[in-house]
C-alpha positions as CSV (number, residue, x, y, z in Angstrom):
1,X,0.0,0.0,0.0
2,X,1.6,3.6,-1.1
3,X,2.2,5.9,1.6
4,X,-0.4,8.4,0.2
5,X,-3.3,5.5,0.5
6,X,-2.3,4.6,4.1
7,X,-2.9,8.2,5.5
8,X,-6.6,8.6,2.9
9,X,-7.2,5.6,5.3
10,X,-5.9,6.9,8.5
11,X,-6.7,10.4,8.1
12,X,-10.6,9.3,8.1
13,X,-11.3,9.7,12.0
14,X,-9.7,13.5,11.3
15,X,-12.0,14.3,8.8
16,X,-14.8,12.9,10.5
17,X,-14.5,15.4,13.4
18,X,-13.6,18.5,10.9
19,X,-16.8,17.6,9.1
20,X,-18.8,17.0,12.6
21,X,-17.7,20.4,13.8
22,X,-18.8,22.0,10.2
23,X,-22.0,20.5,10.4
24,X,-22.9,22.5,13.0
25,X,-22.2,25.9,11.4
26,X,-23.6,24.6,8.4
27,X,-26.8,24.3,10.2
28,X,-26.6,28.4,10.3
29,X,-24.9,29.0,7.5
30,X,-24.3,27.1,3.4
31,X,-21.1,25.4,3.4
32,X,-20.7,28.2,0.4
33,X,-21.2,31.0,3.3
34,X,-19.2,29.7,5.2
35,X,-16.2,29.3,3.1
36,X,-17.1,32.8,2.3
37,X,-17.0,33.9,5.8
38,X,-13.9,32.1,6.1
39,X,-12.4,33.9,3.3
40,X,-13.1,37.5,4.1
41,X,-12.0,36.8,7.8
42,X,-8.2,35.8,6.4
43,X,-8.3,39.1,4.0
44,X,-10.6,41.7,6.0
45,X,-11.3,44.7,3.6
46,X,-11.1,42.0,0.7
47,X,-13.4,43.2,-2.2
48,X,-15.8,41.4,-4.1
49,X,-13.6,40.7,-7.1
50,X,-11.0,38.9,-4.8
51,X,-13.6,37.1,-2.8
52,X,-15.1,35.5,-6.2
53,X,-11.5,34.7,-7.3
54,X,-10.8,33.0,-4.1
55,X,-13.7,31.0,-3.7
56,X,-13.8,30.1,-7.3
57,X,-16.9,31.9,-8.0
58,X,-18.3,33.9,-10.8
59,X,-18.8,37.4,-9.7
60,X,-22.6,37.3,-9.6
61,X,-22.7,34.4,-7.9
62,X,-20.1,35.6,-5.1
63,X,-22.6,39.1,-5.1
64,X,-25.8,36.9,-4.4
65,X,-24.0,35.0,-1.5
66,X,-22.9,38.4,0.3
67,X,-26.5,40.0,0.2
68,X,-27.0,36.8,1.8
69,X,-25.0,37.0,3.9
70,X,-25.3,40.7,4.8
71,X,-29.1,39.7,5.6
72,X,-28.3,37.2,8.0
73,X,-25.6,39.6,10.2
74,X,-22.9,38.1,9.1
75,X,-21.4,40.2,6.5
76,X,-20.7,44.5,6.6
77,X,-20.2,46.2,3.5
78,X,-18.3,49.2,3.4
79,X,-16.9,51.8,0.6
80,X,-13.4,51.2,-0.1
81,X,-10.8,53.1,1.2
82,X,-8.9,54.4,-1.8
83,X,-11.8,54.0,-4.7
84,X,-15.6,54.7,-2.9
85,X,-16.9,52.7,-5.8
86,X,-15.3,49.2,-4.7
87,X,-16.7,47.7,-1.6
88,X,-14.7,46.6,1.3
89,X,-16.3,42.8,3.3
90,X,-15.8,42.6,6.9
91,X,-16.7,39.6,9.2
92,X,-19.7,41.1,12.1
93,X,-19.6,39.8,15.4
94,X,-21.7,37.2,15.2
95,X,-19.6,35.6,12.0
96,X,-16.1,36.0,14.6
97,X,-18.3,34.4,17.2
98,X,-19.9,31.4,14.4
99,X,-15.8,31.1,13.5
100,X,-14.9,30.5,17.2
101,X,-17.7,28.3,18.2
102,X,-16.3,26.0,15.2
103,X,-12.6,26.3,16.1
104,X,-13.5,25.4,19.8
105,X,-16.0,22.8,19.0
106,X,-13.3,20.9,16.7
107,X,-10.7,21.4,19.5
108,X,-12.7,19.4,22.0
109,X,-13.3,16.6,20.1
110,X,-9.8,16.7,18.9
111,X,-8.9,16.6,22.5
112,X,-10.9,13.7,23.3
113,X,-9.0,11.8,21.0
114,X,-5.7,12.8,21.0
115,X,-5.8,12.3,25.4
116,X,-6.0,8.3,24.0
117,X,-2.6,8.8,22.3
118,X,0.6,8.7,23.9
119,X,2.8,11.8,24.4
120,X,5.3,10.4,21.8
121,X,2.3,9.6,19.5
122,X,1.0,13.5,19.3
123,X,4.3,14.8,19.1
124,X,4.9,12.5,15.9
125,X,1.4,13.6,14.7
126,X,2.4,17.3,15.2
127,X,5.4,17.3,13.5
128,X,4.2,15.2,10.6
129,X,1.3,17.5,10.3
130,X,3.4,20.8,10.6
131,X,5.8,19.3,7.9
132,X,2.7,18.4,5.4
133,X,1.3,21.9,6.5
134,X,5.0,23.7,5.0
135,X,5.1,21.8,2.1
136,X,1.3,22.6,0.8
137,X,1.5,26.0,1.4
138,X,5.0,26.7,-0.1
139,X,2.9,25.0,-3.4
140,X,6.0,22.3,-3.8
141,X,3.5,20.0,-4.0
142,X,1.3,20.0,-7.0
143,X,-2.2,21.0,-5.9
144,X,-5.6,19.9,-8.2
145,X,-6.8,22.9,-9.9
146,X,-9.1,24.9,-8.7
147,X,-8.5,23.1,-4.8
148,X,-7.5,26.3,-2.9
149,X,-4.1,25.4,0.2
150,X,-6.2,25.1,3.1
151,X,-4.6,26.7,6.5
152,X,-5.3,26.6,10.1
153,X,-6.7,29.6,11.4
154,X,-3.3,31.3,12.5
155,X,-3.5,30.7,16.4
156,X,-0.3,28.5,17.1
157,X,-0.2,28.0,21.2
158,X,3.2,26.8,21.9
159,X,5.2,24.0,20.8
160,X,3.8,21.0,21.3
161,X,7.1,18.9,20.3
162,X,9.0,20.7,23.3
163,X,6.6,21.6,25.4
164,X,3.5,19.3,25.8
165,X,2.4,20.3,29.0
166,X,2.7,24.3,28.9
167,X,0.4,25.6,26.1
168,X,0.6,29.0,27.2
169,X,3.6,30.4,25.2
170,X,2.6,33.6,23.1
171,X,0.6,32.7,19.8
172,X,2.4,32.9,16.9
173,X,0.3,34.3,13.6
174,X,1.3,33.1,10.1
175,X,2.1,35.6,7.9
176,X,-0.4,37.5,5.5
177,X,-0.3,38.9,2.6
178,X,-1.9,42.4,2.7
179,X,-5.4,43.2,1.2
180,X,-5.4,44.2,-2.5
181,X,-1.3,42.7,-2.8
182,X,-1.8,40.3,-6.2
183,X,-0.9,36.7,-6.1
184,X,2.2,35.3,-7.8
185,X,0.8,33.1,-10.9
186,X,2.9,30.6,-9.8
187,X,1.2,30.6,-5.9
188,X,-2.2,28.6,-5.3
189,X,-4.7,31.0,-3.2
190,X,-4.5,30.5,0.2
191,X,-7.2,29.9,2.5
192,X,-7.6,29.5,6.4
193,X,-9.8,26.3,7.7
194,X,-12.1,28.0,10.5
């Protein structure tokens, strides 16, 4: 068995609690919202045109969802900064507290499995994951067309590896590109897992 069908096999029980956790905010929102939502909380201030590129939407389409999503409190609309023609997206409070009711739900039953494992076990995880994690995002490894790099949502508590039992060292934030900044052709969109 390759090495890539072993962990679609073992990777099943992760996906299972990603989806279980999405469920739930799918129950408020599409799963297209909520990519959305996603989306506009990585690049706050993103415009519309960006947001459709991201999500790999026409521009109509991506309007629609927004109006939806301005209806239902989770969107703001605001002119843009520099040209009051283009519209600036920014999450509300209740999309930043929909985003942290996911993230926490998925940590708990995360943490419900990984107390089962031993020490040596999630440290091996980690770092496996962290490696995989570098390597997708730099874009050496080919990625299917039109399958945007999925990252975490930029809170890293500690180090794990070295320090298993203090989670409390100072969260590090990846680095963002800034609103508006065009993509290298040669770089996949990037965008954050809630």
């Amino acid at each position: 068995m390759s090495i890539s069908a072993a962990l679609d096999e073992a990777a099943g029980t992760l996906l299972a609690v990603w989806e279980a956790a999405r469920e739930r905010a799918t129950s408020r929102l599409s799963e297209a919202q909520l990519r959305a939502v996603m989306v506009v909380e990585q690049h706050d201030g993103i415009n519309l045109r960006r947001l459709a590129s991201l999500t790999d939407m026409l521009l109509s389409s991506a309007s629609r969802l927004c109006d939806r999503l301005v209806a239902a409190g989770m969107l703001e609309r605001e002119p843009g900064r520099h040209d009051r023609r283009e519209i600036s997206l920014h999450l509300t409070p209740a999309a930043t507290q929909l985003l942290a009711e996911l993230r926490a739900d998925r940590r708990r039953r995360l943490e419900r499995i990984l107390t089962g494992m031993s020490p040596a076990g999630q440290a091996a995880l980690l770092r496996g994951m962290r490696e995989f994690d570098e390597v997708g995002r730099r874009g050496a490894a080919p990625v299917a067309e039109g399958w945007p790099v999925l990252q975490p949502s930029g809170e890293r508590v500690g180090d794990p590896l070295t320090e298993l039992d203090a989670p409390t060292r100072p969260a590090r934030v990846a680095p963002q590109r800034p609103v508006g900044e065009p993509v290298p052709p040669d770089e996949p969109p990037v965008i954050r897992t809630a």
